[in-house]
Backbone as JSON, one array per atom type, in Angstrom:
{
  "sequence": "XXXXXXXXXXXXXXXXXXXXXXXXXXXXXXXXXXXXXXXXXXXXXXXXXXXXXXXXXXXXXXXXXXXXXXXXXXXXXXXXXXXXXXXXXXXXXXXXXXXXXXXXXXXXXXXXXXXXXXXXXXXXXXXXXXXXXXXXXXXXXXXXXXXXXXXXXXXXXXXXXXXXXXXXXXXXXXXXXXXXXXXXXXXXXXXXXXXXXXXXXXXXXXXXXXXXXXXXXXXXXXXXXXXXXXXXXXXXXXXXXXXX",
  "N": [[-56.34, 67.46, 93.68], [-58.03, 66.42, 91.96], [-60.51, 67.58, 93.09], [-60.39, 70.6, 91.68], [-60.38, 70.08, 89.39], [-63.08, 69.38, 89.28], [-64.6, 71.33, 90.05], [-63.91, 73.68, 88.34], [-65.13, 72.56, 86.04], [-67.58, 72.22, 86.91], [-68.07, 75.36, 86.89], [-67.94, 76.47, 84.28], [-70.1, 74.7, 83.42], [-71.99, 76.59, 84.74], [-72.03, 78.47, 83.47], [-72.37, 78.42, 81.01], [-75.25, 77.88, 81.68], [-76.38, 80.03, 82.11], [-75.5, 81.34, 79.91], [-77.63, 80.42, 78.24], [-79.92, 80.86, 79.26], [-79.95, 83.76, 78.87], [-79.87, 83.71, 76.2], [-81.93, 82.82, 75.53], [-84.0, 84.99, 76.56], [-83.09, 86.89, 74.59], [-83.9, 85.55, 72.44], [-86.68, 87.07, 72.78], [-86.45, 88.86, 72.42], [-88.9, 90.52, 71.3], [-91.06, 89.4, 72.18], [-94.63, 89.91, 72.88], [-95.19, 90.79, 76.33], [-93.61, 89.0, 77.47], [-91.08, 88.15, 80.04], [-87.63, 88.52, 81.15], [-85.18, 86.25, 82.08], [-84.18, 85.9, 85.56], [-80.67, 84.84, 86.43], [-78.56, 83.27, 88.69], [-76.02, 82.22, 91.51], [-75.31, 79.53, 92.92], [-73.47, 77.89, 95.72], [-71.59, 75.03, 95.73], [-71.55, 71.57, 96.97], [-69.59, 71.45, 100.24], [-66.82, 69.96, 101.42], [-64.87, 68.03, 103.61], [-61.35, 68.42, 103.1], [-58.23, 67.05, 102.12], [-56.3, 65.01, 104.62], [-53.69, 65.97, 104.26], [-53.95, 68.59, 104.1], [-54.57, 69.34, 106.27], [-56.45, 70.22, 109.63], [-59.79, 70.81, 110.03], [-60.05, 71.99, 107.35], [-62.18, 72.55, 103.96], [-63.1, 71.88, 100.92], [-64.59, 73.51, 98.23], [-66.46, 72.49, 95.68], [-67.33, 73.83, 93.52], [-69.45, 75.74, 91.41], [-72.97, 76.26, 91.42], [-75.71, 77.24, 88.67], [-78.54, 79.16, 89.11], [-82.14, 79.96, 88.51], [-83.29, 82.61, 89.35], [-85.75, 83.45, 88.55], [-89.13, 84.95, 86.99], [-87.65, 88.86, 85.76], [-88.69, 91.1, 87.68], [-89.07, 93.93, 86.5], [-90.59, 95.83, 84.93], [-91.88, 96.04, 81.25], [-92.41, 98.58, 78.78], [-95.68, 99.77, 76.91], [-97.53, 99.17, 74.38], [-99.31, 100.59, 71.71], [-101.21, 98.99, 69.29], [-104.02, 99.22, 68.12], [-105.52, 97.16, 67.25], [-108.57, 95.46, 68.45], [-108.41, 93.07, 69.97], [-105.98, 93.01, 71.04], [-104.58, 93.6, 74.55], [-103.55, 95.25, 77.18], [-101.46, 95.6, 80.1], [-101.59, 97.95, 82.79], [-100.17, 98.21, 85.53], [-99.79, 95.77, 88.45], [-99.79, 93.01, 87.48], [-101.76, 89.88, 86.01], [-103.19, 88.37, 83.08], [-105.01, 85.49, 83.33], [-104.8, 82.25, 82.45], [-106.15, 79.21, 80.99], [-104.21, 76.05, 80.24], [-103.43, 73.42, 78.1], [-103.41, 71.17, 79.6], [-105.27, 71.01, 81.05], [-104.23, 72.56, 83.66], [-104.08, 76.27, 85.71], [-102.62, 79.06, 84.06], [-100.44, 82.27, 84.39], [-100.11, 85.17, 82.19], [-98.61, 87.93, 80.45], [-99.11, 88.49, 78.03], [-101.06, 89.4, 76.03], [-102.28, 89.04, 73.31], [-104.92, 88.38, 71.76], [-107.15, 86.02, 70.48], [-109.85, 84.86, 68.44], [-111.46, 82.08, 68.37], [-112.33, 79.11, 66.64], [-114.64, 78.24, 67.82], [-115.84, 80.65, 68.53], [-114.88, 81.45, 71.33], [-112.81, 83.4, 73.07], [-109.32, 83.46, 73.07], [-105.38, 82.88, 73.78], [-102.69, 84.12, 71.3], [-101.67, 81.09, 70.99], [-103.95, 79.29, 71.46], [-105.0, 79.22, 73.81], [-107.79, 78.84, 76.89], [-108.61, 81.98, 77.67], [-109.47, 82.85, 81.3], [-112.29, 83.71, 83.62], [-113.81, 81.5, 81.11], [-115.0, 83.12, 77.97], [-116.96, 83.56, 75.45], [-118.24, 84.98, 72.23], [-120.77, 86.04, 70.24], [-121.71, 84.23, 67.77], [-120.44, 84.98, 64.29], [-119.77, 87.38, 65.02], [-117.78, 90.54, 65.13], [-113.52, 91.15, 65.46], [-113.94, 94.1, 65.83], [-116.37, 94.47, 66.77], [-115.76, 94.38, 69.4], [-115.59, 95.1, 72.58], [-113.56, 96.15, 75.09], [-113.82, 96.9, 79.04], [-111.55, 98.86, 81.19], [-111.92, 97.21, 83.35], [-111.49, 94.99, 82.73], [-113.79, 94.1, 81.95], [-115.87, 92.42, 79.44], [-117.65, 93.17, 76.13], [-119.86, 92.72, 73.63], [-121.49, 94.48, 70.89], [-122.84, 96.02, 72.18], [-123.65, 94.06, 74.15], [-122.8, 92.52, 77.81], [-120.55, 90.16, 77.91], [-119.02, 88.92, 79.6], [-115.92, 88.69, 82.13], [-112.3, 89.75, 82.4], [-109.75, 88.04, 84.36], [-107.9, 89.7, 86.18], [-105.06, 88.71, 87.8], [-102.96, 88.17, 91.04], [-99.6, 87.14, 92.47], [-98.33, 86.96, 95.73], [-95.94, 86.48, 95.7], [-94.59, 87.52, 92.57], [-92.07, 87.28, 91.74], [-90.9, 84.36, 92.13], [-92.55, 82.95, 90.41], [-93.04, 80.6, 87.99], [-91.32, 80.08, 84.86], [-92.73, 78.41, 81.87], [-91.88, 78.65, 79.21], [-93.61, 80.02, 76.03], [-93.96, 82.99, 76.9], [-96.01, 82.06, 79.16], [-96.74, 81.37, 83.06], [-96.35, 79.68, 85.81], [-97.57, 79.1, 89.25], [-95.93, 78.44, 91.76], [-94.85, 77.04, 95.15], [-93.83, 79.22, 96.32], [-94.22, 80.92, 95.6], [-96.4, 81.63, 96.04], [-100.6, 81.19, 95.7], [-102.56, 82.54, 92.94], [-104.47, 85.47, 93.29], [-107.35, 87.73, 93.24], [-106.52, 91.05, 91.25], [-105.47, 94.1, 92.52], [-106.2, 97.47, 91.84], [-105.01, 97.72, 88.86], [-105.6, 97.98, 85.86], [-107.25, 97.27, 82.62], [-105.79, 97.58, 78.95], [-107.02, 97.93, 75.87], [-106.37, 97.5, 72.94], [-103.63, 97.5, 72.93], [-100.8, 96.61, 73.48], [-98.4, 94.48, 76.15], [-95.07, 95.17, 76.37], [-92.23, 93.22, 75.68], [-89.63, 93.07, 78.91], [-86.84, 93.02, 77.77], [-84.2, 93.88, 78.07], [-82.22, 95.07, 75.53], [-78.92, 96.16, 75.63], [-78.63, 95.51, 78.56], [-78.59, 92.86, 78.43], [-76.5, 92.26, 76.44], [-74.32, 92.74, 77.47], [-74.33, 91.37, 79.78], [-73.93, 88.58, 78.61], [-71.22, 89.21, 77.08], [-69.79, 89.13, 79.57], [-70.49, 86.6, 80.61], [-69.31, 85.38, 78.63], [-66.67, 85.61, 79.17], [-65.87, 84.63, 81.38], [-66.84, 82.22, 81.05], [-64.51, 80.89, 79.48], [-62.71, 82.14, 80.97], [-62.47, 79.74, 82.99], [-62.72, 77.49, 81.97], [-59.69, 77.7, 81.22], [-58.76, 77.62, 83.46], [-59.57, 74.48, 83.77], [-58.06, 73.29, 81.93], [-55.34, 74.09, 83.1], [-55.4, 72.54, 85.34], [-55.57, 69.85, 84.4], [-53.11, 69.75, 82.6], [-51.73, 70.15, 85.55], [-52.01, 67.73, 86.72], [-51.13, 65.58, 84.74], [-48.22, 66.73, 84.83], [-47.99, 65.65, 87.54], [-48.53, 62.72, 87.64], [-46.31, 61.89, 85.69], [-44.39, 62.75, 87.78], [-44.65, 60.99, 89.77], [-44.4, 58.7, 88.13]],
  "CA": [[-56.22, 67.75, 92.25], [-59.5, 66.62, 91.12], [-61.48, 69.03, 92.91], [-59.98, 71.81, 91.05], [-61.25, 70.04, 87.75], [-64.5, 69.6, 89.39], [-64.53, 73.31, 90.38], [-63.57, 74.02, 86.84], [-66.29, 71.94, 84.9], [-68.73, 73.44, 87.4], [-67.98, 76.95, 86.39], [-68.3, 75.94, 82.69], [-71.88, 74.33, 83.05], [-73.06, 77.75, 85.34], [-72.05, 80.21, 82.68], [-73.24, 77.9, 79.87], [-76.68, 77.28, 81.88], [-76.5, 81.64, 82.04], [-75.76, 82.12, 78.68], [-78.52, 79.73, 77.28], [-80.77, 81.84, 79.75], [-79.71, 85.1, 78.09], [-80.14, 83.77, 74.47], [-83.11, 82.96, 75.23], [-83.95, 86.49, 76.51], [-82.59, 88.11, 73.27], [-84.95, 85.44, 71.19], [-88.07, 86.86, 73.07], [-86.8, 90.49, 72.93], [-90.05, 91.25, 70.22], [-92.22, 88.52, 72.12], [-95.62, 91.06, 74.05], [-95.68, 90.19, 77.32], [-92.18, 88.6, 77.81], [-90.3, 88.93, 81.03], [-86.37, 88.12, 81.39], [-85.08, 85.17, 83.64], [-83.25, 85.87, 86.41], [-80.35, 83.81, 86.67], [-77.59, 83.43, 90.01], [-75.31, 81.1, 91.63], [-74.61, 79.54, 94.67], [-72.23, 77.13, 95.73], [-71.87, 73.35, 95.86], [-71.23, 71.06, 98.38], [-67.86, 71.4, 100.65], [-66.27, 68.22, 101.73], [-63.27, 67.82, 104.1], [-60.05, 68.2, 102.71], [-57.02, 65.55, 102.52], [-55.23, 65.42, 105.95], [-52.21, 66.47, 104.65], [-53.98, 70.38, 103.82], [-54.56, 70.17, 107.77], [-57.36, 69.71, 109.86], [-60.76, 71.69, 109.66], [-59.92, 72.3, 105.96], [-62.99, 72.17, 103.29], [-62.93, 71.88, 99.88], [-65.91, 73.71, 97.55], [-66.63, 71.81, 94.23], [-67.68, 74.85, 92.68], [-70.94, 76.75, 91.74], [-74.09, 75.86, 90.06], [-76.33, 78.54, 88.12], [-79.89, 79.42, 89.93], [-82.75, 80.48, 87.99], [-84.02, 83.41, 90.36], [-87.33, 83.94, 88.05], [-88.91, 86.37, 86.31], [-87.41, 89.97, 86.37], [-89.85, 92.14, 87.62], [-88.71, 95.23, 85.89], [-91.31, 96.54, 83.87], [-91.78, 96.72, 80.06], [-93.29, 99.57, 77.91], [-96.74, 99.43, 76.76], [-97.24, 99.91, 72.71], [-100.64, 101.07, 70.93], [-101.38, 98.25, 68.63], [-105.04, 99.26, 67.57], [-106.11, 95.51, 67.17], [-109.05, 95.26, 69.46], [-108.51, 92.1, 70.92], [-104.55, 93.15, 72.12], [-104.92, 94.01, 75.4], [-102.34, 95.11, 77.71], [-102.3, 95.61, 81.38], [-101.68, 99.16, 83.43], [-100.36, 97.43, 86.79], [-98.91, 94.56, 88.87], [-101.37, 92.1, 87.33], [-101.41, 89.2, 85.15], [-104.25, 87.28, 82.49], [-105.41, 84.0, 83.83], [-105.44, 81.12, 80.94], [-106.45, 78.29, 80.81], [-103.32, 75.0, 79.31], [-103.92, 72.4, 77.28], [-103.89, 70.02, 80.58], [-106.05, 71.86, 82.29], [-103.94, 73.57, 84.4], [-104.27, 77.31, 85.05], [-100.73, 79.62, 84.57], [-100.99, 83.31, 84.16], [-99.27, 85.41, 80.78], [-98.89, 89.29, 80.13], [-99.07, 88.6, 76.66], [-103.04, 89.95, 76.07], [-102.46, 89.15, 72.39], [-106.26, 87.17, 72.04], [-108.15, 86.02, 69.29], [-111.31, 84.24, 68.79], [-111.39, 80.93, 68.33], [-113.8, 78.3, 65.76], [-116.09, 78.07, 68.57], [-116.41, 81.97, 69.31], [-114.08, 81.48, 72.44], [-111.64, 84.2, 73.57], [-108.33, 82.48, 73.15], [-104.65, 83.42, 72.93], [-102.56, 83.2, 70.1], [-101.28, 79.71, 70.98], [-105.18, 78.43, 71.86], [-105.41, 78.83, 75.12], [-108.45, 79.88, 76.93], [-108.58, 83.36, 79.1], [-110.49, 82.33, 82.19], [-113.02, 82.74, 83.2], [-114.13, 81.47, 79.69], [-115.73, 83.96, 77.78], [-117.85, 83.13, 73.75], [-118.86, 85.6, 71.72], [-121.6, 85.47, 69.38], [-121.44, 83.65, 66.07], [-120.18, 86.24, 63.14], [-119.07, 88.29, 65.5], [-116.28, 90.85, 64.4], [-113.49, 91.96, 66.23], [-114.34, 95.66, 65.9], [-117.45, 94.37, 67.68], [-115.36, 93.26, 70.77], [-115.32, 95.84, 73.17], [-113.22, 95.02, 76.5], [-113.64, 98.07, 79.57], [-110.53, 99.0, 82.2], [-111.86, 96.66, 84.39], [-111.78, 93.5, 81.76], [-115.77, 93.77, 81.2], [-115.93, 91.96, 77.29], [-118.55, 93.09, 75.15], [-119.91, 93.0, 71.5], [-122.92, 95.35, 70.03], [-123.12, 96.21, 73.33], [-123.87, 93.15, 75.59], [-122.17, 91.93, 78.22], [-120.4, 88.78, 77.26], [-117.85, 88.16, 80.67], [-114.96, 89.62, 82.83], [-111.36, 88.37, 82.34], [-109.69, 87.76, 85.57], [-106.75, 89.8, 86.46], [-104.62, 87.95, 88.72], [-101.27, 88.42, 90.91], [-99.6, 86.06, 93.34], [-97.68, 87.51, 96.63], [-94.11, 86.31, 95.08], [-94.47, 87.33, 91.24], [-90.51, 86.7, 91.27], [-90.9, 82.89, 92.36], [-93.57, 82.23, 89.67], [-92.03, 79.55, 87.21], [-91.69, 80.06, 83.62], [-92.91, 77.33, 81.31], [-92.22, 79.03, 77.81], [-94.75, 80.72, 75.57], [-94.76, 83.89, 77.72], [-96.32, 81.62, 80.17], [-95.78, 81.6, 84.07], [-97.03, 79.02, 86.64], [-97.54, 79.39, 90.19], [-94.81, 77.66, 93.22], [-95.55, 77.28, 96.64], [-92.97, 80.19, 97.11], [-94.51, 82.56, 94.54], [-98.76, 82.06, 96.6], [-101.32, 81.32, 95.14], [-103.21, 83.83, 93.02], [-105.78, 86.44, 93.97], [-107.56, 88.58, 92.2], [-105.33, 91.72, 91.58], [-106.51, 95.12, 92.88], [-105.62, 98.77, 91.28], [-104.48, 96.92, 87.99], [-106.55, 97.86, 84.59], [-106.62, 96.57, 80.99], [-105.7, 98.53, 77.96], [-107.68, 97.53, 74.55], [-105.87, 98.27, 71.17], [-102.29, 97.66, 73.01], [-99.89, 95.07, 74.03], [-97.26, 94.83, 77.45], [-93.75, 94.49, 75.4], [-91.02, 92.51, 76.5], [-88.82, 93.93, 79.54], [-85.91, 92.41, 77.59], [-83.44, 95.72, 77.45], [-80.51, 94.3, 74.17], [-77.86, 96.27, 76.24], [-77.86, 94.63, 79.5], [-78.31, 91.78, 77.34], [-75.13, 92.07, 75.53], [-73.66, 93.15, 78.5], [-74.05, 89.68, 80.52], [-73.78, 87.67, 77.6], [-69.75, 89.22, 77.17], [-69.32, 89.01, 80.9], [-70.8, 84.67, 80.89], [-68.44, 84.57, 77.73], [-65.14, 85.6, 79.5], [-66.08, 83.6, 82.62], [-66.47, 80.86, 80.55], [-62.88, 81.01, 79.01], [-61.52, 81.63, 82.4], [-63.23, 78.5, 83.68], [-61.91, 76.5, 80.8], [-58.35, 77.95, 81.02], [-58.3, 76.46, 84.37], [-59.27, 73.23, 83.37], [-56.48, 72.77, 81.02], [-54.31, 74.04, 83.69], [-55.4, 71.47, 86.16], [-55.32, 68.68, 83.47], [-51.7, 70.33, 82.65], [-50.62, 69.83, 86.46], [-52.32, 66.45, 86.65], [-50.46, 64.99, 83.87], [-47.57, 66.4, 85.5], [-47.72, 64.95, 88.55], [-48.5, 61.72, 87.04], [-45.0, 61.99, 85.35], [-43.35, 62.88, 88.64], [-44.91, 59.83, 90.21], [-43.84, 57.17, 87.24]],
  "C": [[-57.56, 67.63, 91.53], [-60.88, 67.38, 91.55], [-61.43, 70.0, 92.14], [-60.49, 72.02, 89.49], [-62.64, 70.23, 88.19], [-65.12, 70.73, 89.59], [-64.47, 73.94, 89.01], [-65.28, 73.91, 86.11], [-67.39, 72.26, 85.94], [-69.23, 74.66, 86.98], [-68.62, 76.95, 84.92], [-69.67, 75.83, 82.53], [-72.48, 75.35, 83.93], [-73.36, 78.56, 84.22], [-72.49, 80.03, 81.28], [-74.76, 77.87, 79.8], [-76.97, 79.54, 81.78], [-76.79, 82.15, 81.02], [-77.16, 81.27, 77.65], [-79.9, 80.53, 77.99], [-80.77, 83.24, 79.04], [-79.79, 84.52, 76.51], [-81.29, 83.3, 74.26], [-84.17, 83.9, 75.87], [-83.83, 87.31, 74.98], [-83.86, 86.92, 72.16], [-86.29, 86.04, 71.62], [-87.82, 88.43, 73.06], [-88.25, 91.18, 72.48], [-91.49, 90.59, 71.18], [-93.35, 89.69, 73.5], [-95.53, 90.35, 75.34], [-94.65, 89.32, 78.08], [-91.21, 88.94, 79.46], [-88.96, 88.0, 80.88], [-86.28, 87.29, 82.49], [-83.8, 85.9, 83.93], [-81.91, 84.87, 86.58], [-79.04, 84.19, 87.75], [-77.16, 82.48, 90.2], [-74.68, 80.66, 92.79], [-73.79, 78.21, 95.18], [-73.01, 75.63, 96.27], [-71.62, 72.75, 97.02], [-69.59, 71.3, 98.56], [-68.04, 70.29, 101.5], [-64.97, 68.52, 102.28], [-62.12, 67.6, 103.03], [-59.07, 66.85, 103.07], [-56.5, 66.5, 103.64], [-53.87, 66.19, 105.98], [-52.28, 68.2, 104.51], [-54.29, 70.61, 105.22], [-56.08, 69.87, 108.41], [-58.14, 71.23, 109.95], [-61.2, 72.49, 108.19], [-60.91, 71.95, 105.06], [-62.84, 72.37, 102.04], [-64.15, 72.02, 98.99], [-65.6, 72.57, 96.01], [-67.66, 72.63, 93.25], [-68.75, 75.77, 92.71], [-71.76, 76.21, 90.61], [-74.71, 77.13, 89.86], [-77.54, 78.32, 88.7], [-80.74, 79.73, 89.17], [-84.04, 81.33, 89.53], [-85.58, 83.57, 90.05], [-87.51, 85.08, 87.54], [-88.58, 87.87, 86.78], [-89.23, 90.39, 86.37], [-90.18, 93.27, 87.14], [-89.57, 95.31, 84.89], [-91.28, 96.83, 82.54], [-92.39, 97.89, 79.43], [-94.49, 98.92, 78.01], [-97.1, 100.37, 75.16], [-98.8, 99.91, 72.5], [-100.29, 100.1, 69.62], [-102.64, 98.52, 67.34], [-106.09, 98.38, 67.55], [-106.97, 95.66, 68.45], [-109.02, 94.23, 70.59], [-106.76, 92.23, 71.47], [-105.23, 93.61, 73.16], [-103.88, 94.03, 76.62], [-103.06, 95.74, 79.43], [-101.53, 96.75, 82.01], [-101.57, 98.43, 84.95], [-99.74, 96.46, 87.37], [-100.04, 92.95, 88.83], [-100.84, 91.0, 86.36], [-103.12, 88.64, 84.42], [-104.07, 85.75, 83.02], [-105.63, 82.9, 82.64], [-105.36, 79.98, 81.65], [-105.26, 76.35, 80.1], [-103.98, 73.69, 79.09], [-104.02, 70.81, 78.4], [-104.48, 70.1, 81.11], [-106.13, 72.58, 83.43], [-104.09, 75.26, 84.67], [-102.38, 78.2, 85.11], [-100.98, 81.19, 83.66], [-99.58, 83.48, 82.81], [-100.14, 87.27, 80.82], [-98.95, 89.8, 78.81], [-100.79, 88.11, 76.23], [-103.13, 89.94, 74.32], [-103.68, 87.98, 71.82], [-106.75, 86.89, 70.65], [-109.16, 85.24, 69.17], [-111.57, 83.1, 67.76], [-112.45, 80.2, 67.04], [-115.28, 78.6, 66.63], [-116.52, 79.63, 69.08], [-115.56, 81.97, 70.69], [-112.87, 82.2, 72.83], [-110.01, 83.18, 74.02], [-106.8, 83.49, 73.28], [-104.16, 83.07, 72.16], [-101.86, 82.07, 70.08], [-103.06, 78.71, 71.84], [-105.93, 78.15, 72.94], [-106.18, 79.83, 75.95], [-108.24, 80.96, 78.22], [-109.66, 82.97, 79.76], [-110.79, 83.73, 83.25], [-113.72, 82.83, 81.73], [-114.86, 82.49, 79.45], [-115.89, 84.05, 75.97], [-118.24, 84.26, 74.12], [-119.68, 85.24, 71.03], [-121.12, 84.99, 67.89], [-121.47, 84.94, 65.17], [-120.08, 87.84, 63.97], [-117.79, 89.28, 65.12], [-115.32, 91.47, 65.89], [-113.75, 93.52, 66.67], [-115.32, 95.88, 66.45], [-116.79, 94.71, 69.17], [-115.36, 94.85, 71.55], [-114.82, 95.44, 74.55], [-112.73, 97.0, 77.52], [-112.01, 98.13, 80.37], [-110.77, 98.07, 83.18], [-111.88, 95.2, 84.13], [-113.09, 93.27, 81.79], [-115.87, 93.43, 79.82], [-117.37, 92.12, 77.29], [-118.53, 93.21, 74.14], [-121.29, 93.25, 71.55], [-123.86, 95.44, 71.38], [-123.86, 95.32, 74.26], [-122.43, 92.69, 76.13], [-121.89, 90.73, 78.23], [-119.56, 88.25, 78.92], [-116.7, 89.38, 80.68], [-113.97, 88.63, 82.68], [-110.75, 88.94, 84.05], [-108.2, 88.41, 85.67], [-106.43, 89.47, 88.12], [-103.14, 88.39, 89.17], [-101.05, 87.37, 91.87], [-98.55, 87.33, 94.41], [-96.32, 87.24, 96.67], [-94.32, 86.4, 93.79], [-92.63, 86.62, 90.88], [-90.05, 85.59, 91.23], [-91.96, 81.98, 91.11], [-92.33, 81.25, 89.08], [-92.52, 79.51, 85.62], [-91.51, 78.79, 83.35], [-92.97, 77.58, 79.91], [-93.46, 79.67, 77.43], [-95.06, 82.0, 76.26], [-95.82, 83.41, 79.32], [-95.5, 81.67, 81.75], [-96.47, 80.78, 84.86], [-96.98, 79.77, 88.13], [-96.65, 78.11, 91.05], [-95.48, 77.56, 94.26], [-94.67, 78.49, 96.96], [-94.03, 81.24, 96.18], [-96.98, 82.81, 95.65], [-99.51, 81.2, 95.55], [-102.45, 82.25, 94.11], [-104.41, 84.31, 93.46], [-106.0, 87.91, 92.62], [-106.41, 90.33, 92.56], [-106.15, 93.26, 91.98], [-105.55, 96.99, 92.27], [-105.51, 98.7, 89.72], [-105.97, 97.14, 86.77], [-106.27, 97.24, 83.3], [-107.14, 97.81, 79.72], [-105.73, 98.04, 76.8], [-106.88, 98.27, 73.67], [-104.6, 98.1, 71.74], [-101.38, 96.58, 73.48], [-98.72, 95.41, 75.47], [-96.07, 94.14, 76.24], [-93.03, 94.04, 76.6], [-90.19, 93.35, 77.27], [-87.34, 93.69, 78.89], [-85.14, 93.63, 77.41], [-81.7, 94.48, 76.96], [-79.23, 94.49, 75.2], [-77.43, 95.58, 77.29], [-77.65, 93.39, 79.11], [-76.76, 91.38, 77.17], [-74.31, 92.12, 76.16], [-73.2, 91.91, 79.64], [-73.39, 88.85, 79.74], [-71.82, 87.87, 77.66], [-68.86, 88.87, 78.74], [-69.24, 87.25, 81.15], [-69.95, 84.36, 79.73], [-66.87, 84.51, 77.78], [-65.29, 84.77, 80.44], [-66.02, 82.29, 82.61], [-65.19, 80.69, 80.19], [-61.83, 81.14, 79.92], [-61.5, 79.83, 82.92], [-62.41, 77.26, 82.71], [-60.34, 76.39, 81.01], [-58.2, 77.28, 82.04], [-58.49, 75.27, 84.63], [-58.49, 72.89, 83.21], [-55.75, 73.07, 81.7], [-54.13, 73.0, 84.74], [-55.22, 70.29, 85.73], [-53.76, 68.41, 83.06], [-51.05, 69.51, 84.22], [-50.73, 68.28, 86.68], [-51.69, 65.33, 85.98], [-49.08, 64.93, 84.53], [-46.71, 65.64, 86.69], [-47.68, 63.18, 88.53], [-46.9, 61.19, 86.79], [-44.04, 61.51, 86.16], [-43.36, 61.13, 89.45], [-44.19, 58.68, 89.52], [-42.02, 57.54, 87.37]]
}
């Protein structure tokens, strides 16, 4: 009997841990550079059954939710103008720099330039390898080639580093458009074919429909999942009854 709840309230916390994955998908549909989490589900432990269901008999205790990683599915690529957007043509990523000093790549090339003259993005963090401009610099100075060569009033200031790893789908999001590296996803390497496109941004792969489309699917699943709670709580009580 109380597997059946535990099987239950399993189901419940997959399609809850799904739909908090998908709503936070739909808040990033606008965010450049955005990719969708994957999310899946694979089963819990099984445990021998009571003797009296027979011998060799196992009993699942449900399913937990997986986070597969980011989709790989491809977003657009929008004309911004802004010289320092910069979007990428490719299976590539920008290399930054986090506030611990870790490094964790981001397809969100939306940069700007810092107190100190320092190529940043817009949460502060630097594109490696570092790369200062000159003091009173504008951006309309900034010039950045297909191959990430940065200059202003025509010197060469630095190259940014496009990067990929040999599992992009294992990376590990950490918010902000950010993405770390796993031991499943490699290490990165520089990326090869892969250019950068000045004046434009990589948009979010987030597509609303399939969106809306999971979201109704993790919100009946849930309501099943529930219903058979209360029915197992229902027979539970009963049996209780029969017992007293």
């Amino acid at each position: 009997m109380l597997e059946g709840l535990y099987s239950a309230a399993a189901g419940m916390q997959a399609q809850q841990e799904r739909l908090d994955a998908i709503s936070n998908d739909l808040a990033n549909l606008d965010t450049p550079g955005y990719q969708s989490e994957r999310v899946g589900f694979e089963d819990l432990l099984y445990s021998a059954a009571a003797p009296s269901q027979g011998s060799g008999v196992t009993v699942g205790a449900g399913a937990q939710a997986v986070n597969l990683g980011p989709s790989q599915v491809g977003g657009g690529v929008q004309q911004t103008g802004d010289p320092l957007d910069l979007a990428i043509d490719g299976d590539a990523y920008f290399e930054v720099k986090q506030s611990d000093g870790t490094t964790a790549l981001t397809l969100n090339g939306q940069l700007q330039i810092d107190g100190k003259g320092q190529l940043t993005t817009g949460s502060g963090m630097l594109v490696q390898p570092p790369i200062t401009v000159p003091s009173g610099t504008s951006p309309s100075d900034v010039t950045i080639d297909s191959d990430g060569t940065v200059s202003a009033n025509g010197k060469t200031l630095g190259k940014l580093a496009l990067v990929t790893v040999a599992a992009p789908e294992q990376l590990t999001p950490v918010g902000d458009s950010l993405l770390v590296p796993s031991a499943a996803s490699g290490t990165p390497h520089a990326a090869t074919g892969a250019t950068v496109i000045q004046g434009s941004l990589n948009t979010s792969n987030v597509d609303l429909a399939t969106e809306m489309t999971q979201m109704m699917d993790a919100q009946q699943s849930y309501s099943m999942a529930s219903k058979a709670l209360d029915i197992q709580s229902q027979m539970a009580q009963i049996a209780n009854q029969v017992r007293g």
